[in-house]
C-alpha positions as a LaTeX table, in Angstrom:
\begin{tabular}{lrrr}
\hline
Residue & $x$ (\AA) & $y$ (\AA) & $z$ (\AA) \\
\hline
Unk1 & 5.36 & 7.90 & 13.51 \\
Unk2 & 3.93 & 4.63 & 14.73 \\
Unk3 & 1.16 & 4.02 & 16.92 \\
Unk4 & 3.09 & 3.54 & 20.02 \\
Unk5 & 4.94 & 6.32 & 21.48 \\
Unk6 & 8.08 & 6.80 & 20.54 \\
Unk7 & 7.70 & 4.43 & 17.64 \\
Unk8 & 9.20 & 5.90 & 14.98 \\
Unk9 & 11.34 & 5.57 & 11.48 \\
Unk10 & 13.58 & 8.35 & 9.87 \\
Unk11 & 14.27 & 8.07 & 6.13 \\
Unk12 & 14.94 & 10.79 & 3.71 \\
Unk13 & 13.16 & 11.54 & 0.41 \\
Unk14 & 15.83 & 10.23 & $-1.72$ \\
Unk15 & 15.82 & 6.95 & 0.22 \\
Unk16 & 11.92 & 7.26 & 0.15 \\
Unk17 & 12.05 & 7.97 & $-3.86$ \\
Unk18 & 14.34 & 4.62 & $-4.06$ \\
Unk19 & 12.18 & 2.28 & $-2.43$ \\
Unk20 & 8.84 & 3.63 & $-3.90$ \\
Unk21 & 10.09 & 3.26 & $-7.37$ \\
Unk22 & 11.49 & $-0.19$ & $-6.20$ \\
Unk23 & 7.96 & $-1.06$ & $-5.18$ \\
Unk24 & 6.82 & 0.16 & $-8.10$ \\
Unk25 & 8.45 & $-2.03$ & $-10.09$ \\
Unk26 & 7.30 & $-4.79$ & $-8.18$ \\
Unk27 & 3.50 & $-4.03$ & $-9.05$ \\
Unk28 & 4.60 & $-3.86$ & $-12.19$ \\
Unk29 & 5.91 & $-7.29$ & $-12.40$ \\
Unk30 & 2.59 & $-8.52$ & $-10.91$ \\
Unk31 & 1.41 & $-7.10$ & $-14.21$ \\
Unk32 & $-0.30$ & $-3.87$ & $-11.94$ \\
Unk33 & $-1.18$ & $-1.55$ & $-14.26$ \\
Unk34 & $-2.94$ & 2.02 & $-14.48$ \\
Unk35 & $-6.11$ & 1.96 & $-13.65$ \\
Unk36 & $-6.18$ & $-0.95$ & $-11.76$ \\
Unk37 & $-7.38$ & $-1.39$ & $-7.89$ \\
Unk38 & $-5.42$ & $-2.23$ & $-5.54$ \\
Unk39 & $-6.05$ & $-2.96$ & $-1.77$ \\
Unk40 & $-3.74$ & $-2.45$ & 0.91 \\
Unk41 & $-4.35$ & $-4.32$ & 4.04 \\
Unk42 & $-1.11$ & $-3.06$ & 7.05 \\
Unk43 & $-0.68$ & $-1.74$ & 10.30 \\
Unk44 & 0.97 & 2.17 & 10.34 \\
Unk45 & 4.06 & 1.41 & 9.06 \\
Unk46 & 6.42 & 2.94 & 6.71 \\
Unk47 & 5.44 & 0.41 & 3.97 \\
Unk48 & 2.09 & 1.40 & 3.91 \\
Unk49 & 3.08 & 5.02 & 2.80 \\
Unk50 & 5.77 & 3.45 & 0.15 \\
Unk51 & 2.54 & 0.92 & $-1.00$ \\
Unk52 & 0.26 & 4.00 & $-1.65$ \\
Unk53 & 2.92 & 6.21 & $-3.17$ \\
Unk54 & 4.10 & 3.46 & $-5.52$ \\
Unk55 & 0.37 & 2.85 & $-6.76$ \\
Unk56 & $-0.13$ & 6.59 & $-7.39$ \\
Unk57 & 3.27 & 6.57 & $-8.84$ \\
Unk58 & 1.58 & 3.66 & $-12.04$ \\
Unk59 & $-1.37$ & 5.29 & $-11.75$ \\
Unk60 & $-3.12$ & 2.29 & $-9.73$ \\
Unk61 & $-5.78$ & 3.38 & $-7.33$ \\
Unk62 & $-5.55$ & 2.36 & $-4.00$ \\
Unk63 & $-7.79$ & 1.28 & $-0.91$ \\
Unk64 & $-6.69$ & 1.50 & 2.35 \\
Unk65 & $-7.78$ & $-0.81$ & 4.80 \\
Unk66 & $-6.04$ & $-0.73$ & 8.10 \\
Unk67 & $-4.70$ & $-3.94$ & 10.24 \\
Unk68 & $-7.12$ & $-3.95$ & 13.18 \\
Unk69 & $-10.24$ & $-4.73$ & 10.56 \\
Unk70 & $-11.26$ & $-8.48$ & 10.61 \\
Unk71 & $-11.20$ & $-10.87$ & 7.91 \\
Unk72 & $-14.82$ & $-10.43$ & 7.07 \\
Unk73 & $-14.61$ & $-6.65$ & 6.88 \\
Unk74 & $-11.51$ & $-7.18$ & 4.70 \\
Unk75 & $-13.48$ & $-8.98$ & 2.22 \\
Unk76 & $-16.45$ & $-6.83$ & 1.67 \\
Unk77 & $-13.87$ & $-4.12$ & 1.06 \\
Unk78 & $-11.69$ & $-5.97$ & $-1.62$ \\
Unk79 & $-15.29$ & $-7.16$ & $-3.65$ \\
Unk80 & $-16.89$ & $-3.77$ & $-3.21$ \\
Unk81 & $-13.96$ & $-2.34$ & $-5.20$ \\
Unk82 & $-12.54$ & $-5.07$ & $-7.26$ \\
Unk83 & $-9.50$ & $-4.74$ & $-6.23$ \\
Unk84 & $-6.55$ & $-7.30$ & $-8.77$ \\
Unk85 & $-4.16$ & $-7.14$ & $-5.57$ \\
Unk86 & $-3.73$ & $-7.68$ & $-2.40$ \\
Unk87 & $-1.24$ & $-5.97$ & $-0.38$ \\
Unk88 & $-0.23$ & $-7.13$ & 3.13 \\
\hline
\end{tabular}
């Protein structure tokens, strides 16, 4: 569910299982590997979840920062972890 009411996306966990290990991939090509940090920076969508599942699923950890934070906020949070990627 969104953050509007009635916002909302259905999928099922085989679809879910596709596109994580589809994203996964992707970090993988951006040479992500396990162990690394990686920052996530969206609004409640269902690519956030697919983001964090596919770092957990190499073994990257990842921060969470949501969409309303400003820039500067942002920043401290990507330094203060040393995060190799950026995900928006």
């Amino acid at each position: 569910e969104g953050n509007e009411p009635g916002d909302y996306t259905k999928i099922t966990y085989s679809e879910l299982l596709q596109k994580v290990c589809q994203f996964a991939n992707v970090l993988r090509s951006q040479g992500v590997k396990k162990g690394d940090r990686v920052s996530i920076y969206l609004p409640m969508i269902l690519e956030l979840v697919i983001a964090m599942l596919a770092c957990a699923r190499i073994g990257a950890l990842h921060s969470v920062v949501f969409a309303g934070f400003s820039a500067d906020s942002l920043c401290e949070r990507i330094l203060d972890c040393g995060c190799s990627l950026l995900i928006t």
